[in-house]
Every structure is written in C-alpha cells, then in structure tokens.
C-alpha positions in Angstrom: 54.6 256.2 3.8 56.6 254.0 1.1 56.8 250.7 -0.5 60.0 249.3 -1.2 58.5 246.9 -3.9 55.3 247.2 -5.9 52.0 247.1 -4.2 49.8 244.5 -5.0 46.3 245.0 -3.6 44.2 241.7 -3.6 41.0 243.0 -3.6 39.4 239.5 -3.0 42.0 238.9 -0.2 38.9 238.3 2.3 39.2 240.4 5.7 41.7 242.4 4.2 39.8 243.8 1.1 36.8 244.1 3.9 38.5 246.5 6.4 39.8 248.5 3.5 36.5 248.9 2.4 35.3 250.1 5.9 38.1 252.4 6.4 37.3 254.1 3.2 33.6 254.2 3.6 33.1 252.3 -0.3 30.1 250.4 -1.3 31.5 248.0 -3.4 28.6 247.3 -5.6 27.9 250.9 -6.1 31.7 251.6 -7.3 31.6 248.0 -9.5 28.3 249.4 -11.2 29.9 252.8 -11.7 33.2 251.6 -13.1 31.3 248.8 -15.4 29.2 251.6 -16.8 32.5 253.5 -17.7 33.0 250.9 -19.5 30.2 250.5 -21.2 28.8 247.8 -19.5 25.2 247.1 -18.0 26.4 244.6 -15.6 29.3 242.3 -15.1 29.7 240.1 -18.0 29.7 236.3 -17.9 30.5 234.9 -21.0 28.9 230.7 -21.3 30.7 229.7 -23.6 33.7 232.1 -24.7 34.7 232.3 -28.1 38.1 232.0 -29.7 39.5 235.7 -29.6 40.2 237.0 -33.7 43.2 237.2 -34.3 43.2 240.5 -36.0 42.3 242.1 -32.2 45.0 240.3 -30.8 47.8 241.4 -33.1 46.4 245.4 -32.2 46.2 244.6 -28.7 50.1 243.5 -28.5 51.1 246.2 -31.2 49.4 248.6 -28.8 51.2 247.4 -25.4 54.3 247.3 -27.1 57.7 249.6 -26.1 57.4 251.2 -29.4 54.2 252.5 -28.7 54.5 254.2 -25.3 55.9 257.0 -26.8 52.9 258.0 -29.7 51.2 261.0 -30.3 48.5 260.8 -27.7 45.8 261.3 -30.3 46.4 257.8 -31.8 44.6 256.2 -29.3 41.0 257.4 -31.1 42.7 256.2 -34.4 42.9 252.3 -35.5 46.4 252.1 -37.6 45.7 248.8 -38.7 43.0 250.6 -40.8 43.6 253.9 -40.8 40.1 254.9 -39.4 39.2 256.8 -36.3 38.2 254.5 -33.6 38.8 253.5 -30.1 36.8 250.8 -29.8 36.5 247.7 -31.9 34.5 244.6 -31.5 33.9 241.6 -33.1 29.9 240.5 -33.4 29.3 236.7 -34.1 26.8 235.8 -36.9 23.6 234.7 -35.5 21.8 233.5 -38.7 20.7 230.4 -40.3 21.1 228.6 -43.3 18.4 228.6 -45.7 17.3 225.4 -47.5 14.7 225.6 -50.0 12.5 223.4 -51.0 13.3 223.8 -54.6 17.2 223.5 -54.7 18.8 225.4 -57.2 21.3 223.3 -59.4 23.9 226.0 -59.2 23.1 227.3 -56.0 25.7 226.0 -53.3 24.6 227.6 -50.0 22.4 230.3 -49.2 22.5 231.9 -45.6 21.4 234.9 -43.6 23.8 237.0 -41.8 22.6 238.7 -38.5 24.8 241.0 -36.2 23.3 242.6 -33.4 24.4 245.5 -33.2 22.5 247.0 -30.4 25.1 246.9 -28.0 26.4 250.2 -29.8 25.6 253.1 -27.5 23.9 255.9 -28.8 27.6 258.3 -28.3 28.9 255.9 -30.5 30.3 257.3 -33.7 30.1 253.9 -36.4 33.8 254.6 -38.5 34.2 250.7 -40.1 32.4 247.5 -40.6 34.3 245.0 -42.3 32.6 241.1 -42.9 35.1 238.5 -43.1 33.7 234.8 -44.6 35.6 231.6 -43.6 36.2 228.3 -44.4 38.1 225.2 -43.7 41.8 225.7 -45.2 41.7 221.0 -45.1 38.7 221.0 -47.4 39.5 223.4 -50.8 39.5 221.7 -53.8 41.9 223.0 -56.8 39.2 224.1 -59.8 40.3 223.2 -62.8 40.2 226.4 -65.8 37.5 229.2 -65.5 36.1 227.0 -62.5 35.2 228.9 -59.4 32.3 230.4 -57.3 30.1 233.5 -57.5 29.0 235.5 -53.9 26.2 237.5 -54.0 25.3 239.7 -50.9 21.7 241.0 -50.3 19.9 243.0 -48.2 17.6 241.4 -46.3 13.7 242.4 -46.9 12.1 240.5 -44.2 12.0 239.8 -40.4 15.3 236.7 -40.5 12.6 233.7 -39.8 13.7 229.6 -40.1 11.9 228.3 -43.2 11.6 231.9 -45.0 12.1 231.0 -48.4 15.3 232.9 -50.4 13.0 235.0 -52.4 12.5 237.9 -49.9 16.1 239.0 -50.4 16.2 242.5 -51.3 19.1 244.9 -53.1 22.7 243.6 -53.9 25.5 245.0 -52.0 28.3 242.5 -53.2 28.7 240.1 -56.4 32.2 238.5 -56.7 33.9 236.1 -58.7 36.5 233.9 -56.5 38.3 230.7 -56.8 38.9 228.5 -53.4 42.1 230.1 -51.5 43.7 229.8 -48.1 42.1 232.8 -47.0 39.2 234.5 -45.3 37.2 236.8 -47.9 36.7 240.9 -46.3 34.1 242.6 -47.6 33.4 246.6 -46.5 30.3 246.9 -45.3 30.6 250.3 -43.0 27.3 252.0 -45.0 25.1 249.1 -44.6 26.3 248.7 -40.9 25.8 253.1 -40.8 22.1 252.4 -41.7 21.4 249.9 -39.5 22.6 251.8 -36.7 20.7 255.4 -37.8 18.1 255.3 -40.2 16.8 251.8 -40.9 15.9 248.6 -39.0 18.8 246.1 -38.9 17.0 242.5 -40.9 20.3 241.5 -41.7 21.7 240.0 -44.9 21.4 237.4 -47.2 24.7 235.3 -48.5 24.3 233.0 -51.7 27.0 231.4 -53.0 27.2 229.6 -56.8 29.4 227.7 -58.8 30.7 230.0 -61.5 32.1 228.6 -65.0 30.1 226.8 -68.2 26.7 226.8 -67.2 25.7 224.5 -69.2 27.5 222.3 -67.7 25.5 223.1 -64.0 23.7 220.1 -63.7 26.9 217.9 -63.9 27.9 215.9 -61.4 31.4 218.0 -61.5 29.9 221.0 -60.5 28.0 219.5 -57.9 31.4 218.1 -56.3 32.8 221.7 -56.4 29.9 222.7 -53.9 31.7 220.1 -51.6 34.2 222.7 -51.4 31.5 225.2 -50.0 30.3 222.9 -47.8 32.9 223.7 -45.2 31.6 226.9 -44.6 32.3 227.7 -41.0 31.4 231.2 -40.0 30.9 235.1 -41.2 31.6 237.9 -38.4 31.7 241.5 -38.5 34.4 244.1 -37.3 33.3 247.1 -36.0 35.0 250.3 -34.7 33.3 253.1 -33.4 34.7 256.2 -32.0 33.4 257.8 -28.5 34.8 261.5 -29.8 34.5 262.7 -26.1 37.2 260.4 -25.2 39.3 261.7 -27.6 42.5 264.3 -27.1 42.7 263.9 -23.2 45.3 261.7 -22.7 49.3 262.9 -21.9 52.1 260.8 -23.6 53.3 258.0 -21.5 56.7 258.4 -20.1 57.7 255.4 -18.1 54.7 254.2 -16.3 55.6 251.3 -15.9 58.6 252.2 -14.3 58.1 254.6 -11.7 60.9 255.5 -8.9 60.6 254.3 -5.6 62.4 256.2 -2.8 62.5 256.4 1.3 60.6 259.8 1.2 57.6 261.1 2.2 57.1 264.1 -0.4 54.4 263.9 -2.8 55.0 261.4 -5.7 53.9 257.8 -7.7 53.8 254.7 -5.6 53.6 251.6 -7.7 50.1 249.7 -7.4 49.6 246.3 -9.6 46.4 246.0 -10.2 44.9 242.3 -10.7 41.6 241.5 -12.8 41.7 238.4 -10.8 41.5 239.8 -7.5 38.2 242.0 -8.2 36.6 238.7 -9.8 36.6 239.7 -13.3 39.2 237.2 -14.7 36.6 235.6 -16.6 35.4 238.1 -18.7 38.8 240.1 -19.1 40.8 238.6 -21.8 43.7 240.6 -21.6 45.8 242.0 -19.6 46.0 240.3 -16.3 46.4 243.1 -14.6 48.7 246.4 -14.9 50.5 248.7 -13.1 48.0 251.6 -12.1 49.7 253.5 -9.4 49.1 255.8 -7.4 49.7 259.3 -5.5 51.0 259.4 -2.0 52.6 262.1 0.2 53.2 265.6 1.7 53.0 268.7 -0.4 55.0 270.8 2.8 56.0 274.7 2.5 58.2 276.0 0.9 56.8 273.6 -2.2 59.6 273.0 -4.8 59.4 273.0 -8.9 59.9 268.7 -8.5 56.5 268.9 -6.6 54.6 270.1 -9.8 52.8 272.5 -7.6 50.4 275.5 -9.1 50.7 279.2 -7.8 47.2 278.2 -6.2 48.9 275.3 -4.4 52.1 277.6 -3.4 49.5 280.2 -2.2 47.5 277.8 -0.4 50.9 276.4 1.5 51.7 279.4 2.5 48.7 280.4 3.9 48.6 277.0 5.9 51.9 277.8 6.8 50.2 280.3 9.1 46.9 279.2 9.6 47.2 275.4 9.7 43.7 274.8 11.3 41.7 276.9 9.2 43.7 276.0 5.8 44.5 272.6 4.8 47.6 271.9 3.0 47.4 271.2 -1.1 46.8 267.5 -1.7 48.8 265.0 -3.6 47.3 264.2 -6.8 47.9 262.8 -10.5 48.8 265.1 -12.9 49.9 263.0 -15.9 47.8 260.2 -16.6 48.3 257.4 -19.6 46.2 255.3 -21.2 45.8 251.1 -21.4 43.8 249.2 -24.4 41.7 245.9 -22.8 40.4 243.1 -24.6 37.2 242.0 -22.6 34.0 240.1 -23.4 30.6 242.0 -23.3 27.3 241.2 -22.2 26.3 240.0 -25.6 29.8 237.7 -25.4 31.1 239.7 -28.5 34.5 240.4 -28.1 35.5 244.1 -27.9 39.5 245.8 -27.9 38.4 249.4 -25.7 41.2 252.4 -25.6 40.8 253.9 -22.0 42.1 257.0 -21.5 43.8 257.7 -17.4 44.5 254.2 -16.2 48.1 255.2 -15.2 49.3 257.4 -13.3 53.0 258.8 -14.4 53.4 261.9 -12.4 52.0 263.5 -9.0 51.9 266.8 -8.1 50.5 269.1 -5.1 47.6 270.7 -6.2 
C-alpha cells in the first residue's frame, strides 16, 4: 500500500475521520486527554483573548525550524542557545498586578506597582533554569533628559498577600536598584533565584516596582521633574521569561536526516510514508500558534523473509522471519516500525493563556525498520 503524494489526514473530515475511528477501535476523547497531558496540559486550551506572541519566542521558534538546524547535536534540544541555559521549555507569564496609588504621593516617586506571575502552571518535574523580567514602554512617548537627568528602579520583594489599596510600605528586601535614562528599549533584569524560591521554598507574593526621578534632589518638587514622570507614564507592561528543563526528555532524540523529505516508491516493503499532519483538522488551531501542521509520517509495509540490511531489521526480527517462514500460523511476521524518530518545537497557548515554545522529542518519523 503507497501514496504517490503526501497523505493528508483530515481528522475533522466528518464520516471519514468517524469510520477511521471505528476501524481502529480509538476513543477519541481518551487519546486527546492522553496526548494533551503529554503536553503538559490539563485540558484543551482556549485562549479569550490571545495575546501578541514575544518576539523573542518567535525568533527561537524560526531559528529552530530552520535548514541549518536539522542537522544539530541531538542534545541541543534541552539547551536554549539564545541563552546558553538548559531548557526545553520556555514560556512567557503576563503580569497580573496592580498599580499602587498612595494616598500620600511621593514628590519623586513616579509609579509604584506590583508584579505578579503565576507560576503554578510549572509542573512539579520541572527543573526552573532562567527567569528573566523585561519592563516596557511606549518608544512615541520618551522624552530626551537634559544632564545627570534620569530615573532610579528599585525592585522589592513583596511582604504581603498582593491586595488593591495595600499601601507601598509592606514591600520587603531589594532585589534591583538601577540608574537609567529613557531609551528605545525594553529593560531585562535576571530574576532566576527569586523565581527558584517561589517555585521550591517560599510562597510566590510577587514583587514590588517603584520607579523615581533621579538627578538634583533638591530640585524634586519642580515642576521639571514632575514632567519627566510624563515619561513614565507610558508604562505598558512587565512579563517574565521562563525556561525550565523536563531532564527526562532529554538525550532521546536521533539527528534528523531529511524528514521532511522522505522517498516515496511503488513498493510494498517496510518503509516511511509521508503523513501531513494539520492542527486544524483535530480542532486545535486556536490555541496552536505555530506550526500549522507538519509532516509526521508514518511506517507502512512488509518485513518478508529473507529480510535485507535496507530493512533495518534485528537478529530477533531475522530469527523471527525465519521461523514464520515455517510456521506462518503460529508465528507472526516482524512488524514495521519507526526506528529513527526527530524532534519539532511548538509555540502553543496554555490553560493559563501564557505563551509557551515546548521541544518534543519523536514527532517524526525518518526511518522504518522490521522489528
């Protein structure tokens, strides 16, 4: 049995996907549950409202599809290049704090806000490698500080349960204090032992972000100071970058050859078929960022005696051919099965609508063999 052309199964092609289904005896909501939990889901998410994808996980997710990197050491998929940390997983968590406005504003003071990242969505396997905060602001609303003007950031711990109306005073130890003047740029700050605590020893009440104008302060009550806080005022968003490591997952993957390319001939010995798989067609389009779909492929044919070197056969699959060869009722021939397997990197939505970038190990099949 052989394709011509690649296979594309529409698995929500109606009748079809239905009598395919029957004929192989699946329960489709068992199998989705199964796979989701592979991939670290609870249940298929459904993001409300998705948010822009970072860029930083797109430019890894098209370095990692790339020609050039079909051909790495296997191992590099449970280390992140961009940062030189071992990792296979890497989200992005959205602040969900609050700005804090006292009742007594301080005349320096030009924001103060807490920083919460839930973080329970790490499972317990997890190994915490990086956590980097990155601070925005609008690039159209900078203004140029004249000499020694600037800001200061200051970075607490948070003492408290994060609660509207808590006044600033229950902020706890400094992690960061920085000088900066108003660039084009986002501001990265390593925060990997603060996020390493949260996740181990201590409970996660966030942080605290104050940000001041810097310079003469004598001069803090001036209206000119004030109208550098304008600058500040376009604050848009903090989020923190996480990558973890699942070490399990680690070391099992073969180098990918051409998986993408795999031979199609009129013959019915054991070998790859071509099988495009679409996100679409199983309904998860919505919460799959990236790819589309890819070619999985598959294993199809006869493993007949006498088996040949091409057929990537054991001495326990030669033995067991030869053995049908005289008994075919009581010994079933070997069966055609993938032998080298390669890896894909998806960019997905979670169930808390964080975006993750996930290395999985055997999504493609390169070779068969009769085993």
């Amino acid at each position: 049995m052989w394709w011509p052309l690649p296979v594309r199964v529409s698995f929500g092609a109606g009748l079809a996907w239905a009598l395919l289904t029957v004929s192989l005896g699946m329960d489709l909501s068992l199998q989705e549950s199964l796979l989701l939990k592979s991939l670290g889901l609870s249940v298929k998410p459904s993001p409300k409202v998705p948010i822009p994808v970072p860029s930083v996980l797109w430019r890894i997710f098209q370095k990692r599809k790339s020609p050039s990197a079909t051909n790495r050491d296997p191992m590099d998929g449970c280390r992140v290049e961009e940062f030189n940390v071992p990792g296979n997983i890497i989200r992005v968590f959205a602040d969900q704090g609050h700005f804090i406005h006292s009742t007594q504003p301080h005349p320096l003071l030009c924001l103060q806000k807490r920083l919460y990242f839930n973080l329970s969505v790490l499972d317990e396997g997890e190994r915490l490698t990086m956590a980097q905060l990155e601070i925005k602001f609008s690039h159209n609303s900078y203004h140029s500080p004249g000499h020694g003007e600037g800001f200061e950031l200051r970075l607490y711990h948070s003492r408290q349960v994060p609660l509207k109306g808590t006044p600033s005073l229950e902020r706890g130890k400094l992690l960061v204090e920085q000088s900066f003047i108003p660039l084009h740029r986002s501001l990265l700050f390593n925060l990997s032992d603060v996020a390493k605590e949260w996740t181990t020893h201590s409970r996660n009440l966030g942080l605290i972000l104050e940000i001041a104008v810097s310079g003469d302060r004598t001069a803090s009550v001036s209206t000119g100071s004030r109208s550098l806080c304008a600058g500040i005022d376009s604050f848009v968003d903090t989020s923190l970058l996480v990558v973890t490591l699942i070490p399990e997952q680690c070391g099992v993957s073969r180098r990918r050859r051409s998986a993408y390319n795999v031979p199609i001939t009129p013959s019915n010995l054991c070998k790859p078929r071509r099988l495009y798989i679409s996100f679409s067609d199983v309904g998860w389009e919505n919460w799959i960022i990236a790819p589309q779909g890819y070619m999985a492929n598959y294993c199809l044919g006869e493993c007949p005696f006498p088996l040949t070197a091409e057929l990537n056969s054991t001495n326990h699959a030669i033995l067991q051919t030869m053995v049908h060869s005289l008994d075919p009722e009581g010994t079933p021939q070997p069966c055609c099965v993938p032998v080298r397997l390669s890896p894909i990197s998806i960019l997905y939505y979670d169930n808390s609508d964080n975006v993750v970038l996930r290395h999985y190990e055997d999504m493609v099949v390169d070779e068969c063999g009769c085993r």
